[in-house]
DOKOLZA-219448 format. One line per field, with one value per residue (C-alpha): residue number from 1; residue in one letter; x, y, z. Coordinates in Angstrom, 1 decimal, always signed. Layout:
N
i <- NUM,...
aa <- A,...
px <- X,...
py <- Y,...
pz <- Z,...
***
This chain:
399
i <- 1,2,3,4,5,6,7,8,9,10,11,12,13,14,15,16,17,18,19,20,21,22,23,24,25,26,27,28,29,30,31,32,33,34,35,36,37,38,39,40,41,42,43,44,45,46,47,48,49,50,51,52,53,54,55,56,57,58,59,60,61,62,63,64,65,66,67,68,69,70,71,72,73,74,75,76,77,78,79,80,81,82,83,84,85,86,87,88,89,90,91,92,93,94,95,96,97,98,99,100,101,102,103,104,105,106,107,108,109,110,111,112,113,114,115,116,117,118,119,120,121,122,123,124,125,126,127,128,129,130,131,132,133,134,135,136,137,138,139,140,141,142,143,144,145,146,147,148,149,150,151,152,153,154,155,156,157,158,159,160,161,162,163,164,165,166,167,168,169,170,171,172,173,174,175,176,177,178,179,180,181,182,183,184,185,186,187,188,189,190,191,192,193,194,195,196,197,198,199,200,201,202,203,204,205,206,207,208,209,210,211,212,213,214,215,216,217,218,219,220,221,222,223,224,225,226,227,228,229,230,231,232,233,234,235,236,237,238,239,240,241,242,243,244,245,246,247,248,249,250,251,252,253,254,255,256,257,258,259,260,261,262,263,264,265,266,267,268,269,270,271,272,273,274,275,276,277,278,279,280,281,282,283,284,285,286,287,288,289,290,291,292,293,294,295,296,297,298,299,300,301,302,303,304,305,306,307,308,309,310,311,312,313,314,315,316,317,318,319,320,321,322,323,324,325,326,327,328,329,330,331,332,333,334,335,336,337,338,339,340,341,342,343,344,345,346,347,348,349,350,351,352,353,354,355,356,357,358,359,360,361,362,363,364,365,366,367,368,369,370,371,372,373,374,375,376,377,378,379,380,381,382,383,384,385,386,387,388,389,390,391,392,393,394,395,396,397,398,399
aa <- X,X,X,X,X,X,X,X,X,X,X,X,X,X,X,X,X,X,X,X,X,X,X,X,X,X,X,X,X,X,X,X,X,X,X,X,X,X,X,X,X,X,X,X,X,X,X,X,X,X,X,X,X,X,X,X,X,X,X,X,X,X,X,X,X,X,X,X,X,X,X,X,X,X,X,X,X,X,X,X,X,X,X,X,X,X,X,X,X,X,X,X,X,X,X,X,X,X,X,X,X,X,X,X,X,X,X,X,X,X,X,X,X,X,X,X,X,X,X,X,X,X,X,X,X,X,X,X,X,X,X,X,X,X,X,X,X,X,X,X,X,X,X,X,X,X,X,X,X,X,X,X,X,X,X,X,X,X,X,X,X,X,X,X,X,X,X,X,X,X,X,X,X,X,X,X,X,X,X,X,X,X,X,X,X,X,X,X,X,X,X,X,X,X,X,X,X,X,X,X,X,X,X,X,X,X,X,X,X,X,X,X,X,X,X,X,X,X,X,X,X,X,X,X,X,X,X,X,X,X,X,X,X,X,X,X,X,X,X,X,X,X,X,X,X,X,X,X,X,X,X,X,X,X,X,X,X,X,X,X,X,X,X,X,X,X,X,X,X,X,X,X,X,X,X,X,X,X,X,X,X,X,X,X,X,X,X,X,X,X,X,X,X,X,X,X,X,X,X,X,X,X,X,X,X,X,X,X,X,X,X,X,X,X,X,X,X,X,X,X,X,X,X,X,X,X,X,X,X,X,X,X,X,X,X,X,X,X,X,X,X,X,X,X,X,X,X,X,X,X,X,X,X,X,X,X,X,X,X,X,X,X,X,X,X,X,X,X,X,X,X,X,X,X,X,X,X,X,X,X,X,X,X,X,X,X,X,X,X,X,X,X,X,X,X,X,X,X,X
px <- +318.6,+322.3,+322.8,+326.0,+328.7,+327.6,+324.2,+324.7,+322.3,+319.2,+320.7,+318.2,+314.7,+313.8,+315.9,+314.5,+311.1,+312.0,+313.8,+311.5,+308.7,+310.8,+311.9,+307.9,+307.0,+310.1,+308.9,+306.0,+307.6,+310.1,+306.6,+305.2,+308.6,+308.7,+304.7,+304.7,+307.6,+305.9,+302.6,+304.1,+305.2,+302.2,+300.4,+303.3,+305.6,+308.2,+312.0,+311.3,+308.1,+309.7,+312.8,+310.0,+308.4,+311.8,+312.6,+309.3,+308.9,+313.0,+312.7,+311.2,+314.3,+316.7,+314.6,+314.0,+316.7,+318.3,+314.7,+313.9,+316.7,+316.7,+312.9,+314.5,+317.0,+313.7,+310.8,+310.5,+311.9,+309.3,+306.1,+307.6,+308.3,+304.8,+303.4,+305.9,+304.2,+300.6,+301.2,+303.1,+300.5,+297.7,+299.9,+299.9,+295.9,+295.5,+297.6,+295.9,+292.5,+293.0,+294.3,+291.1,+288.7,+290.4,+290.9,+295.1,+296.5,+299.6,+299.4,+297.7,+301.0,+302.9,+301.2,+301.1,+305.1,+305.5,+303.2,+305.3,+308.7,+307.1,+306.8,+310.0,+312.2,+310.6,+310.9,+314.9,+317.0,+314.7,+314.8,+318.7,+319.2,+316.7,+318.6,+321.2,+318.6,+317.6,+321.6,+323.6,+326.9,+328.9,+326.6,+325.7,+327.7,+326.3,+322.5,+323.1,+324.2,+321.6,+318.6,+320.4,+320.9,+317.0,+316.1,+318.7,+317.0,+313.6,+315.3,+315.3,+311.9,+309.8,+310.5,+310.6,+307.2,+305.7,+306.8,+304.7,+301.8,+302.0,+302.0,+299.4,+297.1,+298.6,+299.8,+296.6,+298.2,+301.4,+300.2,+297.8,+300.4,+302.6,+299.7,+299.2,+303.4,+303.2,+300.0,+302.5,+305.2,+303.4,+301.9,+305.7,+306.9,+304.0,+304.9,+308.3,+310.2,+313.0,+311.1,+314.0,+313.4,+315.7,+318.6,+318.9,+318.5,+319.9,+318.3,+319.4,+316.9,+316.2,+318.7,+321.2,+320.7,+320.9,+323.9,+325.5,+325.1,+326.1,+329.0,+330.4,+330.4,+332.2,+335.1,+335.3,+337.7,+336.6,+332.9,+333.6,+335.4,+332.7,+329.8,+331.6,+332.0,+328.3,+327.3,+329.1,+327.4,+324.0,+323.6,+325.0,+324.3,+321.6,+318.8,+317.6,+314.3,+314.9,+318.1,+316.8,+313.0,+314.4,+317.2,+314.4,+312.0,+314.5,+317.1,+316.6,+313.5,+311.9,+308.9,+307.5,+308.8,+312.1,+312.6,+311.6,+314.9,+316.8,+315.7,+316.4,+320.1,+320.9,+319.6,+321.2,+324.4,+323.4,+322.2,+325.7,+327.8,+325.5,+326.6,+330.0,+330.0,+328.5,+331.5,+333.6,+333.9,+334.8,+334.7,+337.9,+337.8,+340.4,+337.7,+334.9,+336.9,+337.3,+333.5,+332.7,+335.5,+333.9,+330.2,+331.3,+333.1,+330.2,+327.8,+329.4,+330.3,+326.3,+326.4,+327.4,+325.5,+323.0,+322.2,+320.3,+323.1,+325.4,+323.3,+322.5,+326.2,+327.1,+323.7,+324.9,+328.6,+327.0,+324.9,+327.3,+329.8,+327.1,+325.7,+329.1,+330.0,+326.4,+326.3,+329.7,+329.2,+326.2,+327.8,+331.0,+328.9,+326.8,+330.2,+332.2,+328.7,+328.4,+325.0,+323.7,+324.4,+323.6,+319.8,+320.9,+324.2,+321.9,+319.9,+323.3,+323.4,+319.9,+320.2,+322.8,+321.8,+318.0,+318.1,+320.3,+318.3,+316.0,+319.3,+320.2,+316.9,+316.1,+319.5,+319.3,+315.5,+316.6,+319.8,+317.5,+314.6,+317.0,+320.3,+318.9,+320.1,+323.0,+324.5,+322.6,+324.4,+328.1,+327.4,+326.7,+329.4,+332.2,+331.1,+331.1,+334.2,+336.1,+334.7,+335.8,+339.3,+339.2,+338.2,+340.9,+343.1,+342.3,+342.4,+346.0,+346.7,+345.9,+347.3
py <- +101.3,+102.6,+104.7,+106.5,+105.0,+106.9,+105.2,+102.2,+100.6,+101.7,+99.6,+96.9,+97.1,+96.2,+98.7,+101.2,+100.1,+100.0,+103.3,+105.2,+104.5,+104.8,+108.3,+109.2,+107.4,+108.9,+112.7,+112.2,+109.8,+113.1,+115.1,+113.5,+113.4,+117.2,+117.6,+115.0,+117.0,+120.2,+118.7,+117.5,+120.7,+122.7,+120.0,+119.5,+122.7,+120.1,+119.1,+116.4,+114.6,+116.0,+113.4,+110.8,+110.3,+109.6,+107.9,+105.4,+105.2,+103.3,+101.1,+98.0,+98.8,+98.8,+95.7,+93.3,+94.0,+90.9,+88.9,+90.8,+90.1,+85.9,+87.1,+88.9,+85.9,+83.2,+84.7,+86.2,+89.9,+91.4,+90.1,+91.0,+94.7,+94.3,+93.7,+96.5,+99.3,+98.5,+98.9,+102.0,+103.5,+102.8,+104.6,+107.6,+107.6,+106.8,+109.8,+112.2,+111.6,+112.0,+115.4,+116.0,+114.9,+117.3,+114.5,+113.9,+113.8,+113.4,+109.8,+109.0,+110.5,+108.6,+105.1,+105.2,+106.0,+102.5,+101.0,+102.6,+101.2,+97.7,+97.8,+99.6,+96.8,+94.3,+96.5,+97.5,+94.8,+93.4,+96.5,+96.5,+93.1,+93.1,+95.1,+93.1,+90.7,+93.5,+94.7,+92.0,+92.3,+94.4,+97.4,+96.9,+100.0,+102.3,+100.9,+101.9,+105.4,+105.8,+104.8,+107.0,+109.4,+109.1,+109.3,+112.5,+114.0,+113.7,+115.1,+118.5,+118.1,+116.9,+119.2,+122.1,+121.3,+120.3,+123.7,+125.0,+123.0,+123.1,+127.2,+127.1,+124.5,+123.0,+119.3,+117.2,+116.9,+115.8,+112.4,+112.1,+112.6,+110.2,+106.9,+107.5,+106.9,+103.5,+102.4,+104.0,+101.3,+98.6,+98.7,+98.8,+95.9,+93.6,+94.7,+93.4,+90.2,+89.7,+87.8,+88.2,+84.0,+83.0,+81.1,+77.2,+76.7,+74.9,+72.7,+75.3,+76.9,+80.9,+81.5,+79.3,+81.7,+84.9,+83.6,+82.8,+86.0,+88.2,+85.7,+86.2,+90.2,+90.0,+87.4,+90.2,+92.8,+95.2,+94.4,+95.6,+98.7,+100.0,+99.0,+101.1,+104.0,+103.7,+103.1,+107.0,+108.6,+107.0,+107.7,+111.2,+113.0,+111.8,+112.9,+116.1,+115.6,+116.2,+118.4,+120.8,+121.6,+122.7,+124.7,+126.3,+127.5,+127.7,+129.4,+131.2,+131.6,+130.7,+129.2,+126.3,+127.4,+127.9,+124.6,+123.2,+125.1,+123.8,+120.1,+121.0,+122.0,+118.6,+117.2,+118.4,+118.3,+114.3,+114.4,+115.3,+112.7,+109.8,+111.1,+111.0,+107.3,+106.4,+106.9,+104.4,+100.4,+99.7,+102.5,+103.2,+102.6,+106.2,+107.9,+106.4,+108.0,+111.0,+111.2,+110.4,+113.4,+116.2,+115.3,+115.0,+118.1,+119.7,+118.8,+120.2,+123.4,+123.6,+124.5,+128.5,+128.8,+131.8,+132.7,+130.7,+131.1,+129.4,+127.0,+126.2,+125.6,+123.2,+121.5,+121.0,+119.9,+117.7,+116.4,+115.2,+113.9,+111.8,+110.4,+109.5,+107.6,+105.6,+104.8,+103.5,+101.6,+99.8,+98.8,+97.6,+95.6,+93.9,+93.2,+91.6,+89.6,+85.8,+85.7,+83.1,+86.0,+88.7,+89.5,+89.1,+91.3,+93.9,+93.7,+94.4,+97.3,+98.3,+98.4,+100.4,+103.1,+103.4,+101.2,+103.5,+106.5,+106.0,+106.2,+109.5,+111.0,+110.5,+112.0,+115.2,+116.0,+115.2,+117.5,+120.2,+120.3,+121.7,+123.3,+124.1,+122.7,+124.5,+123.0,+119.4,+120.1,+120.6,+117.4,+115.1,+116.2,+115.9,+112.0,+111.2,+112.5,+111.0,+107.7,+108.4,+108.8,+105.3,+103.6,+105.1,+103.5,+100.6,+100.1,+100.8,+99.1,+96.1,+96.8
pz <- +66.3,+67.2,+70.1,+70.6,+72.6,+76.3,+75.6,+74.4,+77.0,+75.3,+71.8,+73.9,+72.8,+76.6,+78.4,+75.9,+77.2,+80.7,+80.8,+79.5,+81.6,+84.8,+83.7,+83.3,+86.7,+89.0,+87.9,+89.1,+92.2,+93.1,+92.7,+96.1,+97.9,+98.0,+98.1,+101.0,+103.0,+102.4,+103.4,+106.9,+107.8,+106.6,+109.0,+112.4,+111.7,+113.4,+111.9,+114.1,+112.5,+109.2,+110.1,+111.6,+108.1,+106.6,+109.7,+109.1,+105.3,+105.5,+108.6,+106.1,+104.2,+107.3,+108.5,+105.7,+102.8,+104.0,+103.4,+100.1,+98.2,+98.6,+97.4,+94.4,+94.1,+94.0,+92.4,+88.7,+88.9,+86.4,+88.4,+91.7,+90.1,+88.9,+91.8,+93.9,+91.6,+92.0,+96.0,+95.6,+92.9,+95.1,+98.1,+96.5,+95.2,+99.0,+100.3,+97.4,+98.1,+102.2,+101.4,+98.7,+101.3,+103.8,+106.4,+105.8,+108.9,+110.1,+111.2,+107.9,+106.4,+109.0,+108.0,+104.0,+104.6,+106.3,+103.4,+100.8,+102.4,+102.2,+98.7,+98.0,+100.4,+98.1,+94.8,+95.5,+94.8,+92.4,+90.3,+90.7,+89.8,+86.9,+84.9,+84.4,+82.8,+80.3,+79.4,+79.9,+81.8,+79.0,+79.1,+83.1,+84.0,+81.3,+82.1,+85.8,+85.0,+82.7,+85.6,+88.0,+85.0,+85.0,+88.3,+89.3,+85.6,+87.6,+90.7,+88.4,+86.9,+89.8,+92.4,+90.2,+88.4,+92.4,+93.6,+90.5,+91.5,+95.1,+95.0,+93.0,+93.2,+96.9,+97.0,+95.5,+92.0,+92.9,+94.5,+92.1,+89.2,+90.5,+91.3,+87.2,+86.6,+88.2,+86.2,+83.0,+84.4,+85.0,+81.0,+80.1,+82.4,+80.9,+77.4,+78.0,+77.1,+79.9,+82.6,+85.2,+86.2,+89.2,+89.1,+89.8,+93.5,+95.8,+98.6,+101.8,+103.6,+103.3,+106.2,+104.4,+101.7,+103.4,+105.1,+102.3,+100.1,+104.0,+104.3,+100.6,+101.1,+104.6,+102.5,+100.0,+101.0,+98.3,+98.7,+102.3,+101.6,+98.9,+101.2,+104.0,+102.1,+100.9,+104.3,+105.5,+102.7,+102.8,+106.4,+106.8,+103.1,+101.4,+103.8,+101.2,+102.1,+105.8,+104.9,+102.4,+103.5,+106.8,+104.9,+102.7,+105.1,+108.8,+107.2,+103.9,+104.3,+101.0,+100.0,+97.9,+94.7,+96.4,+97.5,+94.4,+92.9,+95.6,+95.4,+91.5,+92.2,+93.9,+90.4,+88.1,+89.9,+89.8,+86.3,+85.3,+87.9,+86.3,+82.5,+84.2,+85.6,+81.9,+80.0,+83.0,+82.3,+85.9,+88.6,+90.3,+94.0,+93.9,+92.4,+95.2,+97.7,+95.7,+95.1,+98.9,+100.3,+98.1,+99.0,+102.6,+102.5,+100.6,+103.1,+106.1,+104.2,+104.1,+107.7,+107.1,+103.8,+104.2,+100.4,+97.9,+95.4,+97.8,+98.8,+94.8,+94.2,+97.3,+96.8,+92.9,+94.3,+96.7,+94.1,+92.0,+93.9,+96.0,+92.3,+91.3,+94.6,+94.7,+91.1,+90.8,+93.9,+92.7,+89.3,+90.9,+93.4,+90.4,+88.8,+91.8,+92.6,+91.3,+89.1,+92.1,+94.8,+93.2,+94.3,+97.5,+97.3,+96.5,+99.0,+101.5,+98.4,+99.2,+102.8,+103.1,+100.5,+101.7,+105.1,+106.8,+105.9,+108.9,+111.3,+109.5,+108.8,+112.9,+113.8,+111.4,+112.5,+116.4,+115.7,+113.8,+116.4,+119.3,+117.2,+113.7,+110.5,+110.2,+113.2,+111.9,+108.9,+110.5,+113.1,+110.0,+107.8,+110.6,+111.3,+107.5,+107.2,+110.3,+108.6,+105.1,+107.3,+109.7,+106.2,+103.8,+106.9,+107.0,+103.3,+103.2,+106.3,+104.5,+101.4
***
């Protein structure tokens, strides 16, 4: 089987395989992101527990991204992913039958979040690195825009299809939907014939190794510059599920159904920025600054936004532009990476993108409990873009 050109990844039976499970499973994982946000502030009715959840469910990531990618770099990638989605499917049956029972409460929520960014430390940079594995290194980039292609295309599907639920039906299906997508991925990994095995080792301890794969991306100038635009982006843009509940319900005042078609918005704006990054061999770093400016800019134009058609079109924009930026770092960071480094280079990928999150998440649920979102809004986009600003001069300082 022939795909065109822009899809050329899924010409491998095991991408195919892969890919199509994922796409099933992150529905249904976008599905419990909103119905757990909603859930948290049918239960506190507080932006800052809202930010606390996001706050907990990263710290693993922001603490042990170093550790888990020597893991990634040691261990067989499809067992550990194995493994990774029987935690976070069992997470989920846990969370939906608490709320069945009618005994959820907050701290339950605040707990399974912690659990859940356990696994998802562990399952990061072995996903990332696995699917080189299943592509090879000439259809790497086109692979990574069609997961994030996948996962921004469940973006539009889950929330809006939670929103449905949740309105009608309240948040039980959602969790429940989403612990039957990880039994769905497992039955694909299984099926598959890319065992991910490590690379030879040497004789160096796990320090050694975690020094080494740290020390390579602080030699490498560009390594450093795309990591540092990540790191602006990741900690002051992509916090929707703290950003856009808040906006929903605080400021235009809409409900469940409403912030599905928000949450949606910020999809397909991403849907079309991975399509985007598919058609590139090798991102340009001019066009990861680019990408970083307008979803920077975007987000702090969010802080005068009163109408939901305003708000669809930035959230779109923002979308996009973030996509763009995170995808094209990730496949230029798999490319610049040796094969030996490159579980653990994206780990340093993986704690960036999700580690940082807590940081954020904490600041825009502090900022939103005693200013409002708006102003949360404005605060975060002004830092992200004086960063943008100290990195672009330093890059052609150096130059």
């Amino acid at each position: 089987m022939t795909f065109p050109r822009g899809l050329r990844a899924l010409d491998h039976a095991d991408f195919r395989l892969f890919f199509g499970a994922q796409l099933i499973s992150l529905v249904g994982s976008w599905m419990q992101t909103v119905a757990q946000s909603w859930l948290v502030l049918q239960l506190a009715d507080s932006a800052f527990k809202l930010g606390l959840i996001g706050t907990l469910q990263m710290a693993p990531v922001l603490l042990f991204s170093i550790v888990s990618g020597v893991v990634a770099d040691r261990l067989p990638k499809r067992r550990l992913l194995v493994a990774t989605q029987a935690a976070l499917g069992l997470q989920a049956l846990a969370l939906g039958g608490l709320v069945s029972a009618g005994h959820v409460r907050y701290w339950h929520i605040a707990v399974l979040a912690v659990l859940m960014g356990f696994a998802n430390v562990l399952d990061m940079p072995a996903r990332q690195s696995y699917v080189l594995d299943l592509v090879g290194k000439a259809d790497l980039v086109n692979a990574v825009a069609l997961n994030s292609a996948a996962f921004n295309a469940a973006r539009i599907v889950g929330p809006a299809v939670a929103g449905l639920l949740i309105a009608r039906f309240g948040v039980v299906p959602a969790f429940l939907i989403n612990s039957v997508g990880f039994v769905l991925v497992i039955v694909a990994l299984l099926a598959l014939d890319a065992e991910g095995r490590p690379g030879p080792r040497g004789a160096g301890t796990m320090v050694a190794e975690i020094a080494a794969g740290i020390g390579y991306a602080l030699r490498t100038a560009q390594m450093r510059l795309i990591l540092g635009l990540l790191f602006a982006v990741s900690l002051c843009v992509f916090n929707f599920t703290v950003y856009v509940p808040l906006l929903a319900k605080n400021v235009l005042g809409v409900g469940a159904e409403g912030f599905g078609f928000l949450m949606a918005a910020l999809g397909v704006g991403a849907v079309a920025g991975a399509l985007t990054v598919a058609s590139f061999r090798n991102p340009p770093l001019s066009g990861m600054f680019l990408a970083a400016f307008v979803a920077c800019a975007g987000l702090t134009a969010m802080s005068v936004v009163r109408h939901v058609p305003v708000a669809v079109a930035l959230l779109f924009v923002i979308g996009f532009s973030g996509l763009v930026l995170v995808a094209s770092c990730n496949t230029a960071l798999q490319l610049i990476a040796p094969d030996a480094l490159r579980g653990r280079v994206m780990s340093l990928y993986s704690l960036i993108w999700g580690g940082v999150f807590p940081i954020g998440s904490f600041m825009v649920g502090s900022i939103s409990e005693v200013w409002g979102v708006s102003r949360a809004f404005l605060v975060m986009g002004t830092i992200a873009l004086s960063a943008l600003i100290a990195l672009s001069t330093w890059w052609r300082v150096r130059a």
